[in-house]
C-alpha positions as CSV (number, residue, x, y, z in Angstrom):
1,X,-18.2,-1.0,-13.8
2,X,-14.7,0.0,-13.0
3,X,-14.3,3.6,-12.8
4,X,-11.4,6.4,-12.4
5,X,-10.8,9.2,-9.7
6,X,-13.3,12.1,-10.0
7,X,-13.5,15.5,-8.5
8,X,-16.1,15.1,-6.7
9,X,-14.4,12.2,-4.5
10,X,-11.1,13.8,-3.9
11,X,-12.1,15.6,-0.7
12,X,-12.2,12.9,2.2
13,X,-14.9,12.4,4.5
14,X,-14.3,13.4,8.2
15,X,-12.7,10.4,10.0
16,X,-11.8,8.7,6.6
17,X,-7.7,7.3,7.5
18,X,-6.5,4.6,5.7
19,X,-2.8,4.8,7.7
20,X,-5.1,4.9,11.1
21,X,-6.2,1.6,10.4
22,X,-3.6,-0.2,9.3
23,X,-3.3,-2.5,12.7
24,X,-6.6,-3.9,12.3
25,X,-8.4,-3.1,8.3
26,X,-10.9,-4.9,7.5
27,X,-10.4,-7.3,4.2
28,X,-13.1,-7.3,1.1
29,X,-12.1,-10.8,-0.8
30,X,-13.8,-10.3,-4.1
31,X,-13.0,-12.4,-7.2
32,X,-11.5,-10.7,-10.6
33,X,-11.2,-7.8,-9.0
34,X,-7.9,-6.1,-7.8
35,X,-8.2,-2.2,-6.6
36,X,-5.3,0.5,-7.8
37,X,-4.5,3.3,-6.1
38,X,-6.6,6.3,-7.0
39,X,-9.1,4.1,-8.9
40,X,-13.0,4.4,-7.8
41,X,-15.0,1.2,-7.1
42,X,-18.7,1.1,-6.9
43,X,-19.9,-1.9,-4.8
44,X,-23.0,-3.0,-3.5
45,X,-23.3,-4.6,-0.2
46,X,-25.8,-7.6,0.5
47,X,-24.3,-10.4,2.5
48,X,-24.8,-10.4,6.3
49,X,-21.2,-10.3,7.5
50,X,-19.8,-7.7,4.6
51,X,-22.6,-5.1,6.3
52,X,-21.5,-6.1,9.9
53,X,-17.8,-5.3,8.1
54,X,-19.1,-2.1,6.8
55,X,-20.4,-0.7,9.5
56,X,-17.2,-1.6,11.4
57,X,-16.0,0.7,8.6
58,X,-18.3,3.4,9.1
59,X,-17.5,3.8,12.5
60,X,-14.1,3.8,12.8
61,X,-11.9,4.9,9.7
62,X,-13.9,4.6,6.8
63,X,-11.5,2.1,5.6
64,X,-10.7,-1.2,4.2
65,X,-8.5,-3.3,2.1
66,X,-9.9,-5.2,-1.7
67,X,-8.1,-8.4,-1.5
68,X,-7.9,-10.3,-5.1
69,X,-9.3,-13.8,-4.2
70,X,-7.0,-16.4,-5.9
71,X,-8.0,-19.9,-5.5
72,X,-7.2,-22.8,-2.9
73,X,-7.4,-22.5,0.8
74,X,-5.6,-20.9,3.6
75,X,-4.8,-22.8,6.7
76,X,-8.0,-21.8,8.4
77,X,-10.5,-23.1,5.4
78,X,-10.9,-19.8,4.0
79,X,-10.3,-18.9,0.4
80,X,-6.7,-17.6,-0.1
81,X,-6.2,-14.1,-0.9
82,X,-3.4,-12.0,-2.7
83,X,-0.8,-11.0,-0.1
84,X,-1.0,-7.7,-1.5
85,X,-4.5,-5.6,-1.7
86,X,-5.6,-2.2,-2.4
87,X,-5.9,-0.3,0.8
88,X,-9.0,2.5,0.0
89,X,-11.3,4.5,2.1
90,X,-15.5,4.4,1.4
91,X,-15.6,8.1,-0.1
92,X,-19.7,7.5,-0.3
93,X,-22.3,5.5,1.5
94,X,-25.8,5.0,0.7
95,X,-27.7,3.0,3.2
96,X,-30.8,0.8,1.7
97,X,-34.4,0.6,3.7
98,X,-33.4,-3.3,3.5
99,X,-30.3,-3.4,5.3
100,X,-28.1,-3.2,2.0
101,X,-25.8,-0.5,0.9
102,X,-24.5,0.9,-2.2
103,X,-20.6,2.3,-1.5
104,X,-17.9,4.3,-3.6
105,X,-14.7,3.0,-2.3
106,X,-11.3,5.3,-3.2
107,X,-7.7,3.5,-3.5
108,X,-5.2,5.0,-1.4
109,X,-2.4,2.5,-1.7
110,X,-0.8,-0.7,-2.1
111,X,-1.1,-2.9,0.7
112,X,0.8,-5.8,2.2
113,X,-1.5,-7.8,3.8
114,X,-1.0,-9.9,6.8
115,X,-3.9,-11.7,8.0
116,X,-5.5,-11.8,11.7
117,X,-6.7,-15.2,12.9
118,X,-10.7,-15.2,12.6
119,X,-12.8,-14.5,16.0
120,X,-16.4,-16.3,16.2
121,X,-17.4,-13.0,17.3
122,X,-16.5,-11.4,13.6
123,X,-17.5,-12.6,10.6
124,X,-15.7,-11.0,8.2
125,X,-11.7,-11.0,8.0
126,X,-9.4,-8.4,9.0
127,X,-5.3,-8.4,8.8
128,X,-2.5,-5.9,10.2
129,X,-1.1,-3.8,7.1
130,X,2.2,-2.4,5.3
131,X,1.9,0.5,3.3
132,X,4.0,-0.2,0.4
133,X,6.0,2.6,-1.7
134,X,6.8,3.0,-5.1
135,X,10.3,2.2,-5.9
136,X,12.9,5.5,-6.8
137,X,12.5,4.8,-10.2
138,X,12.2,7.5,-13.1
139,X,9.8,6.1,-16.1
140,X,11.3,8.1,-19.5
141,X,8.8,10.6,-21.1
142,X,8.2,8.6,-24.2
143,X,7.4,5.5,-22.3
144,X,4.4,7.7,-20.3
145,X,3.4,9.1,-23.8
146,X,3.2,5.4,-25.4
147,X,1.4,3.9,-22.8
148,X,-1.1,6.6,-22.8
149,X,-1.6,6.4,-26.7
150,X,-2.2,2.1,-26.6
151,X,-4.1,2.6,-24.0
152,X,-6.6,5.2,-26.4
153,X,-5.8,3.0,-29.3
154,X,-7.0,-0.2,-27.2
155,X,-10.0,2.2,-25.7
156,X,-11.2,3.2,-29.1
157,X,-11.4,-0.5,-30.8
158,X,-13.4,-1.5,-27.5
159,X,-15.6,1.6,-28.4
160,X,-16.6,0.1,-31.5
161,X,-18.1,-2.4,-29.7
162,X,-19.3,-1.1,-26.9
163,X,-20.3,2.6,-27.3
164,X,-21.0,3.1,-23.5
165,X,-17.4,2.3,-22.8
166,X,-15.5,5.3,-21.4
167,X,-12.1,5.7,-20.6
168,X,-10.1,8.5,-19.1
169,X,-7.0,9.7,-17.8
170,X,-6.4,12.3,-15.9
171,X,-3.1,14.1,-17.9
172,X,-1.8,15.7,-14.8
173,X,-1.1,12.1,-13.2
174,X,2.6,10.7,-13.8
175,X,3.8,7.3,-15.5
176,X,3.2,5.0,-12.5
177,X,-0.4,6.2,-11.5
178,X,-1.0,6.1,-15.7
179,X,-0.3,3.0,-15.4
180,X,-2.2,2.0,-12.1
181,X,-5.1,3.5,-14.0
182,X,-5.0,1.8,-17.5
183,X,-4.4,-1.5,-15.5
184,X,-7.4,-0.8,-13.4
185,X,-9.9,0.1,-16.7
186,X,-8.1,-1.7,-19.5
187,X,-6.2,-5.0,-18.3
188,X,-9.2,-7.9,-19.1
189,X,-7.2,-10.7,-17.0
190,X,-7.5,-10.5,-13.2
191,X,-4.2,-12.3,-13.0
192,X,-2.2,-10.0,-14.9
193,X,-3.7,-6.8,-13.0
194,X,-2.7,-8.4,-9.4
195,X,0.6,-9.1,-11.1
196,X,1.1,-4.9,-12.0
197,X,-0.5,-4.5,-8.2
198,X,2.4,-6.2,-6.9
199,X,5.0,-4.6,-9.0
200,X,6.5,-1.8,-7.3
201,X,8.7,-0.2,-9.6
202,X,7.2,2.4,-11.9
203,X,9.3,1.4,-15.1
204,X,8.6,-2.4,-14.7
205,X,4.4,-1.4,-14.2
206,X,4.2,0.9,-17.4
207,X,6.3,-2.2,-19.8
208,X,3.8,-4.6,-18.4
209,X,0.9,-2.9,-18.8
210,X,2.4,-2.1,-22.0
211,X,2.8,-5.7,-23.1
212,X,-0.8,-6.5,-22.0
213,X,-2.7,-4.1,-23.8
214,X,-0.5,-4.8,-26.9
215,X,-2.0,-8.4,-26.5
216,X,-5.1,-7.3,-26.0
217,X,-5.4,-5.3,-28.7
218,X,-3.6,-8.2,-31.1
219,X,-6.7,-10.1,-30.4
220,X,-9.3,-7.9,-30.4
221,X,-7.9,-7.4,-34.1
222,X,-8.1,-10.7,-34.7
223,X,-10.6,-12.0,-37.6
224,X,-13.4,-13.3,-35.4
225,X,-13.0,-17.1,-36.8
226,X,-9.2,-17.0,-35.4
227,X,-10.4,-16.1,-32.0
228,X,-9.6,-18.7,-29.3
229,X,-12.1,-18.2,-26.6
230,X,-11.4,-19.2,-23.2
């Protein structure tokens, strides 16, 4: 389940540098899922070559980048991945007697991703990275205010069906990193979150995350027999 910042993740772990390894970061290609800044991801790893990447991780930088898989192929055969990622840093590591792991994993930024040809000596994909900045832009007050109160409204309807769900804000956190945040926990469509990844001005993010959770919350209103499932 997708989860938000905590306190108890926002000291670093020795060694953990996303900006360190930006020349050579190892990619994570996951379906549906696209990483925000300051968001927390659980993950568990199983497959052969994502522990040989994670133990690349371990001992150098702690650090990787989520890449949003998005159909077709590149021109090696792989599956193609979103030119931009989340760029994060595994905050906490739990090694299993089998050779698994369980991992927290912390976005620390938007990344532009430019992929490394693959080695037959590594498994697992790695690409030279961008940091990318926020544009100078100033999101008005009442737009930072109405985003955070759709985004409850949305929360509390999927409540009422789902009385585990949880959703939280921090309220110190500013317009672009509300929206980063109600994008990471609220957005359903993967599509539509990689879109709000990309977007790099602040006002643009908060009207599209906006305009998806007034969808969203349109049809989850919607008399169950008018429901068009997909």
């Amino acid at each position: 389940m997708s989860e938000r910042r905590s306190d108890s993740l926002s000291k670093l772990p020795p060694r953990a540098s996303l900006e360190g390894a930006l020349g050579a970061i190892p990619v994570f290609p996951l379906p549906q899922v696209v990483l925000f800044p300051d968001a927390v991801l659980p993950l568990h790893i199983f497959e052969p070559r994502y522990r040989l990447m994670l133990d690349h991780c371990l001992a150098t930088h702690r650090a990787l980048a989520v890449a949003h898989l998005i159909g077709g192929e590149d021109r090696h055969g792989r599956p193609r991945i979103a030119a931009v990622g989340g760029g994060a840093v595994v905050v906490q590591h739990q090694a299993l007697a089998d050779g698994r792991s369980n991992i927290v994993l912390l976005g620390q930024a938007r990344l532009q991703l430019d992929e490394l040809d693959p080695e037959p000596s590594r498994p697992f994909r790695m690409a030279r990275a961008t940091i990318l900045e926020d544009l100078p832009a100033t999101v008005p007050a009442h737009d930072r205010t109405a985003l955070l109160a759709t985004a409850s409204m949305f929360a509390s309807e999927v409540r009422k069906h789902d009385p585990q769900f949880t959703f939280d804000v921090p309220q110190a956190t500013d317009a672009a990193q509300v929206a980063d945040l109600c994008a990471f926990q609220l957005v359903v469509d993967a599509a539509a979150r990689q879109a709000i990844l990309d977007e790099l001005d602040p006002r643009a993010r908060v009207e599209m995350v906006l305009a998806q959770l007034a969808l969203q919350h349109a049809a989850i209103m919607r008399p169950a027999g008018d429901r068009v499932l997909n």
